[in-house]
Backbone bond lengths (Angstrom), bond angles and torsions (degrees), N, CA, C in turn:
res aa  C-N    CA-C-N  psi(-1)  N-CA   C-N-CA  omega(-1)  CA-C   N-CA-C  phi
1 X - - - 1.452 - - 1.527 108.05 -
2 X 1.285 119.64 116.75 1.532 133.66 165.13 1.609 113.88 -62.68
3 X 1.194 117.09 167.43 1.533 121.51 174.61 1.752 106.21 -58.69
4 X 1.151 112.25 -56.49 1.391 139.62 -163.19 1.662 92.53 -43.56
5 X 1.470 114.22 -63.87 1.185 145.31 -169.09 2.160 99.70 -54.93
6 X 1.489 95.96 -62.95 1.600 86.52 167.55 1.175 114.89 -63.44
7 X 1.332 148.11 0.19 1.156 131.16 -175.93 1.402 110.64 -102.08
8 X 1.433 113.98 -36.02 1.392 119.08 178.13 1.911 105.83 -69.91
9 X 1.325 99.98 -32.52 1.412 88.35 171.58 1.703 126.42 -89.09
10 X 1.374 115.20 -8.10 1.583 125.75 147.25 1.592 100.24 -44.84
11 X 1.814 108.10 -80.15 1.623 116.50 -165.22 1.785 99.39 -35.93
12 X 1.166 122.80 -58.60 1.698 130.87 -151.11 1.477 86.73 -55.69
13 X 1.472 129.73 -76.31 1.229 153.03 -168.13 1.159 106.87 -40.81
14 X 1.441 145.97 -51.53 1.064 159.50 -115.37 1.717 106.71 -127.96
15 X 1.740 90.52 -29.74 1.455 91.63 -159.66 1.248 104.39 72.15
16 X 1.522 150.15 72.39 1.465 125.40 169.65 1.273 96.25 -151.32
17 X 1.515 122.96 160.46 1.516 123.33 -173.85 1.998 95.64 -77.74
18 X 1.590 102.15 158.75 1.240 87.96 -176.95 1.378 139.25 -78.42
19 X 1.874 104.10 -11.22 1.555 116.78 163.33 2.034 108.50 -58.36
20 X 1.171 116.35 -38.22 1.056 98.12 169.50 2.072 135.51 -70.87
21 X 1.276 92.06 -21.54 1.459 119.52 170.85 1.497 101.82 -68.00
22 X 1.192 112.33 -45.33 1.375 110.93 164.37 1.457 138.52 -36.52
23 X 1.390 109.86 -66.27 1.224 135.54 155.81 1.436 117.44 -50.72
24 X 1.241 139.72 -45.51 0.941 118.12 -171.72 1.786 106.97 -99.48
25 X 1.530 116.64 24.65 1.396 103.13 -179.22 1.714 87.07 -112.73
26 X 1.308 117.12 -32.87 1.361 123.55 -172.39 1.674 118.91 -76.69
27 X 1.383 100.66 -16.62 1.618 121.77 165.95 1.999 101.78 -68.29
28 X 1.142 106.77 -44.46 1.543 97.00 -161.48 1.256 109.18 -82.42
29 X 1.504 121.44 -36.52 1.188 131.38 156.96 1.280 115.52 -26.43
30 X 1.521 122.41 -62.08 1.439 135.97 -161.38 1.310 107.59 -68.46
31 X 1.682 105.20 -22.13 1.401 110.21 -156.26 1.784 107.60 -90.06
32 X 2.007 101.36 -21.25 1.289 121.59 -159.11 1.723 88.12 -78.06
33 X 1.504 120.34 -59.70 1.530 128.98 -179.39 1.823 110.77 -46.79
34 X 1.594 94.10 -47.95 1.515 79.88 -170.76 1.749 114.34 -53.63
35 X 1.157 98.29 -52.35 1.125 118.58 -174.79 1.911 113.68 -44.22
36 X 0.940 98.24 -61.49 1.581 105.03 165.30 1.302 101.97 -58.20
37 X 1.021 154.43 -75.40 1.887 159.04 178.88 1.700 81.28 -24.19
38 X 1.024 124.74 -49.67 1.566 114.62 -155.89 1.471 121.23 -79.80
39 X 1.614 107.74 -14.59 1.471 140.12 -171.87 1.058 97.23 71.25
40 X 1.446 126.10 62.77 1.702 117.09 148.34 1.625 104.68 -114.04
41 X 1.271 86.53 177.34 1.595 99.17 -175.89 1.285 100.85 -109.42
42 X 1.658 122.35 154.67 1.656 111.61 174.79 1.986 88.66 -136.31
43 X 0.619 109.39 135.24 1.761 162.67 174.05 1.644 108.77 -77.76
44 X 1.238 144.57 103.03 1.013 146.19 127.52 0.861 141.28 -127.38
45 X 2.045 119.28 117.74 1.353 121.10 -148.23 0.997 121.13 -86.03
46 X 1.560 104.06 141.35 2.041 101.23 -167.15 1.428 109.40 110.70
47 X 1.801 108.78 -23.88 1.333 102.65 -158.93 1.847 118.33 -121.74
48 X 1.257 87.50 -45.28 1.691 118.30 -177.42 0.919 113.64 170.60
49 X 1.531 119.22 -170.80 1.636 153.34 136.64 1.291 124.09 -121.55
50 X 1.350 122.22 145.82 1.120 141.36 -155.28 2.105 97.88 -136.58
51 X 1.256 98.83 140.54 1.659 101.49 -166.66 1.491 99.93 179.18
52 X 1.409 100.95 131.56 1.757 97.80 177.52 1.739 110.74 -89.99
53 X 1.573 126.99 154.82 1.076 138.17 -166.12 2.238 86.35 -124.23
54 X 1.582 73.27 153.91 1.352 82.44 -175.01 1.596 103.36 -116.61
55 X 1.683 120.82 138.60 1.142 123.89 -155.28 1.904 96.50 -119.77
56 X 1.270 106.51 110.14 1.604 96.93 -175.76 1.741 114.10 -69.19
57 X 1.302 128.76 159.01 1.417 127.31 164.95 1.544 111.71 -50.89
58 X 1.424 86.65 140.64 1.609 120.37 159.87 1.146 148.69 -129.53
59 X 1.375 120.65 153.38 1.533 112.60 177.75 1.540 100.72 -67.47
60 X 1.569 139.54 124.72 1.715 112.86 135.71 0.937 130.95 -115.06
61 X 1.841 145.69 -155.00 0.886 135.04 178.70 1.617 115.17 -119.22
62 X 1.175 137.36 117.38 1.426 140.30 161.54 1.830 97.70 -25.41
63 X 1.350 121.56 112.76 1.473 110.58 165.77 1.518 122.04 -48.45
64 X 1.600 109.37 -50.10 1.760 111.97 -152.24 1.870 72.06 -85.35
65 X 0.924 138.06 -88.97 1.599 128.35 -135.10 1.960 105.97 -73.91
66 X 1.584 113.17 -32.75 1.531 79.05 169.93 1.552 90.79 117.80
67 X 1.657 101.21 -39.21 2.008 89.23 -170.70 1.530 126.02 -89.22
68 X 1.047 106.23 133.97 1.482 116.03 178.13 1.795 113.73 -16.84
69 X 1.517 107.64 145.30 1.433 89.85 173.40 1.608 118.08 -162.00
70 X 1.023 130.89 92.79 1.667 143.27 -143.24 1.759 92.89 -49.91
71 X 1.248 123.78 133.33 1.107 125.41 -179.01 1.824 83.30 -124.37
72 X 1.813 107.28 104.03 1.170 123.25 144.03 2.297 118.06 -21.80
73 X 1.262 91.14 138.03 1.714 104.00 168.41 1.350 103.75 -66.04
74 X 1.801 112.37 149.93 1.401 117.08 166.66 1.218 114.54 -171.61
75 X 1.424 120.48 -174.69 1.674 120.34 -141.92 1.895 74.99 -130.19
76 X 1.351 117.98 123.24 1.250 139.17 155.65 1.710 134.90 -107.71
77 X 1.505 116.56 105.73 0.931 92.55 -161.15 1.741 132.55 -103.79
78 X 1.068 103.35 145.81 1.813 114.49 -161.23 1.740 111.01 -91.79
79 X 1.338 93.15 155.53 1.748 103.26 169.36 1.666 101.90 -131.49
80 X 1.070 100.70 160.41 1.417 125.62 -161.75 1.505 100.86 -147.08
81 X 1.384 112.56 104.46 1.425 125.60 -176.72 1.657 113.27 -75.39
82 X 1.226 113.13 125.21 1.669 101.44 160.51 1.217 125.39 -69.97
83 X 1.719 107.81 159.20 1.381 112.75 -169.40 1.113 95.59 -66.23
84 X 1.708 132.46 -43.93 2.047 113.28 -169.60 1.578 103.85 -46.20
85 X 2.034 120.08 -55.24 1.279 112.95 -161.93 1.503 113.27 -48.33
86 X 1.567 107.36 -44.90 1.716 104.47 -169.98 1.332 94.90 -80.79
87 X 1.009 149.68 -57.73 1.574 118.05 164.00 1.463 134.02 -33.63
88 X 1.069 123.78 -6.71 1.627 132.56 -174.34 1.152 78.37 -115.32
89 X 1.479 152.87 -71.13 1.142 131.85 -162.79 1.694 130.53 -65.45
90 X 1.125 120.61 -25.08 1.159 137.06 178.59 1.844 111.59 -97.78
91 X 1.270 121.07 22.64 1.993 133.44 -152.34 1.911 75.47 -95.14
92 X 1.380 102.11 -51.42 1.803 94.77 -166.74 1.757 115.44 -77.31
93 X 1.313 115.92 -27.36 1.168 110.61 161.39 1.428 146.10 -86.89
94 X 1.770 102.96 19.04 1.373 123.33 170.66 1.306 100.43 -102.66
95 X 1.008 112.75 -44.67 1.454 112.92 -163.74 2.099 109.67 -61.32
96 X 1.890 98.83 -42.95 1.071 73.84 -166.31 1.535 96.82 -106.22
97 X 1.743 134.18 52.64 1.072 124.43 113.30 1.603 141.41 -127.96
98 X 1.789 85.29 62.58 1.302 92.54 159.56 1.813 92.77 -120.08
99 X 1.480 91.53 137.16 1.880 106.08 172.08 1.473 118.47 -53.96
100 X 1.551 94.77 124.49 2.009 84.15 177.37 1.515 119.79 -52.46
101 X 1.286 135.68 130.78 1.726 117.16 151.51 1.144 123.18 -9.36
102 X 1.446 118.55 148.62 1.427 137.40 159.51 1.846 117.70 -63.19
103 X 1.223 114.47 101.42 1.566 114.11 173.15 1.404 102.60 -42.72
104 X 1.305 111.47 147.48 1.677 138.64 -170.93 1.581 100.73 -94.18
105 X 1.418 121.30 7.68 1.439 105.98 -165.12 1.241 110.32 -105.24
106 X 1.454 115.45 150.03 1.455 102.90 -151.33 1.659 98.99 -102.37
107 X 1.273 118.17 169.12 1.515 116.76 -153.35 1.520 99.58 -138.53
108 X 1.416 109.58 44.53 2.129 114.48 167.13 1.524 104.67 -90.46
């Protein structure tokens, strides 16, 4: 699913024209970055968390030439799924591998 795609399905859902669908998907977004830029964490239940991790400096290596190359420290930011989502996401792939029961019907 593209942005475009959540928005048209905000507008459908919502009933709302899609400039307003607009706004309010591009509002939360803004709201998700700032918020991380600010070092907070955001929390939504049912859904995840979202929180930046801090990545210390390193040596790495340039792939094509081979030479060493200081890879500066930095703030990367992570999600953390809730147990409902990965349970809602994973509901169809339990189901169909667990084996149906054995029919009770008898076979003389």
């Amino acid at each position: 699913m593209t942005k475009a795609d959540l928005i048209d399905e905000v507008s459908r859902l919502a009933e709302l024209t899609r400039k307003d669908s607009e706004v309010i998907v591009e509002t939360i977004f803004e709201s998700v970055v700032r918020s991380l830029r600010a070092g907070d964490k955001i929390e939504i239940r049912g859904f995840g968390s979202f929180r930046t991790r801090q990545r210390k400096p390193r040596m790495g290596r340039n792939p094509k030439t081979g030479e060493k190359v200081e890879v500066p420290a930095k703030k990367i930011p992570f999600f953390k799924p809730s147990k409902e989502l990965k349970d809602l996401v994973n509901e169809g792939i339990v189901a169909a591998a667990v084996p149906p029961a054995p029919s009770a019907t008898p076979t003389a």
